[in-house]
N, C-alpha and C positions, 0 to 999 in steps of 0.2 A: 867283674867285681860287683857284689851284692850294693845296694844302695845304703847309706848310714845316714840317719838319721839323730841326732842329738838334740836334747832337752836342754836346757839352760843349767840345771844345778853342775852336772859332769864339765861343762866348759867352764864354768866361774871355778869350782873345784880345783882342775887341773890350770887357768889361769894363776889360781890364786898362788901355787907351787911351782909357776916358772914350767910349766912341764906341757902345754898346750898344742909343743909343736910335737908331741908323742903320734897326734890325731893323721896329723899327713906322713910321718914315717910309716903306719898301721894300714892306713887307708888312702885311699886315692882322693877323694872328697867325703866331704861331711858336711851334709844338709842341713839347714836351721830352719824353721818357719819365721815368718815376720812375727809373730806373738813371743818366739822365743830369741828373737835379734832384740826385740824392744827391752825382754826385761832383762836381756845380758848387757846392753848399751846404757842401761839405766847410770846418770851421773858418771863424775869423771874418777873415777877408781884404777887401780893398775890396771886390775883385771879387764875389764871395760875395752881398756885403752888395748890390751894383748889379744882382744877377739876381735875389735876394730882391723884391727893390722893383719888380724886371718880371713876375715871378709874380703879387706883391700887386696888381699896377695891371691884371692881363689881359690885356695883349699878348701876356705869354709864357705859354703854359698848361701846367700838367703831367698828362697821358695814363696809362695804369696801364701796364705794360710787358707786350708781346704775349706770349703763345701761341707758342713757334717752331713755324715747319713746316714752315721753307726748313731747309738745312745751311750755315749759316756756318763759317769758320776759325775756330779756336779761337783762335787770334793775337790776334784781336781782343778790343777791352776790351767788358766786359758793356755801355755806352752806344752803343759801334759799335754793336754785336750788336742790340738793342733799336733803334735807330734802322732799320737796313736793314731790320730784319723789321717793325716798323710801316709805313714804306714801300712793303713789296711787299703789304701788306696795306688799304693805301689806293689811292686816287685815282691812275691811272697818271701823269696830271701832277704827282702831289707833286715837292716839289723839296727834295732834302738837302743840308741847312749840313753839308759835312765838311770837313777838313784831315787825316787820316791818309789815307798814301798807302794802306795795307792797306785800309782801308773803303774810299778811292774804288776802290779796284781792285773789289773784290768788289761796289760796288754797279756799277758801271760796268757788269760782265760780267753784272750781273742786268738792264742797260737799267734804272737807274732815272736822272734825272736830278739830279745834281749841281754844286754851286758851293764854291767854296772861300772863306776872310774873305778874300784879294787881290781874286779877281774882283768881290765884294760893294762891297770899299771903290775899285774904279774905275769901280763902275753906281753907288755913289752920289755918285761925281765927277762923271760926265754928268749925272747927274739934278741937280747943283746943291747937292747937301745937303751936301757937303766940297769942298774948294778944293784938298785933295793927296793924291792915295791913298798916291803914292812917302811921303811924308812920314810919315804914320801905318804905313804898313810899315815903314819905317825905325824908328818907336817902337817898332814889335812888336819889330823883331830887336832890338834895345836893352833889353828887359825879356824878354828869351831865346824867344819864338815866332821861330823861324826860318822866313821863308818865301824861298825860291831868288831868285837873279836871273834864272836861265831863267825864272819863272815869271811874274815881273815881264815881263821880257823879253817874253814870248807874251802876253801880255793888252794888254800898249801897241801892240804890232804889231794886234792881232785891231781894236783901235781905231782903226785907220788908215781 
């Protein structure tokens, strides 16, 4: 199994919709850097408390944050930043949990491979482990993670 890596917005995301333990049904483990444990532990929030308990149980592990040696945008938040440079510093097949468009830009153009929480919550439609992906993206944009209807749009088509 390819290594996974995850950003913070995709686990607050999927915390925030009860939906976090989708990550160890999909994958064996799912890496965090310490930049992006600090800003998902940030305050005592459900969400918080729900990656806390994925930390404690070993699904989700937390990694020390690399070394840069690429040159990222400074745009990006220090968990982008730390996620893409562990990335290019692992496994060519890792696969990174992002939702900013700046990160996927910038990992994109580095060829690393990326998913976003839409496409995650319509492989784990197919796979049987949810019944609605529309449905829990409709929760997302209801507790303000805004994810496109183009984007919905393109993943229900790629599913045809």
């Amino acid at each position: 199994m390819a290594v996974v890596i995850a950003d913070a917005g995709p686990l607050i995301a999927l915390a925030k919709i009860s939906q976090l333990d989708l990550l160890p049904a999909l994958f064996n483990t799912v890496l965090i850097t310490e930049a992006v444990a600090e800003e998902c532990l940030q305050g005592q929030s459900s969400d918080a408390v729900l990656i806390k308990q994925a930390l404690d149980s070993g699904w989700l592990a937390c990694v020390d944050n690399p070394v840069f040696t690429h040159a990222l945008s400074r745009s990006l938040g220090l968990g982008e930043q730390t996620s893409i440079e562990y990335a290019l510093q692992t496994d060519p097949k890792t696969l990174l949990l992002l939702d900013d468009a700046l990160a996927r830009k910038q990992a994109l153009r580095r060829q690393l491979n990326i998913v976003g929480t839409a496409a995650l919550l319509f492989a784990a439609q197919q796979k049987g482990l949810i019944a609605d992906a529309e449905a829990l993206i409709a929760e997302l944009n209801q507790v303000g993670y805004r994810i496109s209807a183009a984007v919905i749009a393109q993943l229900k088509s790629s599913l045809v």
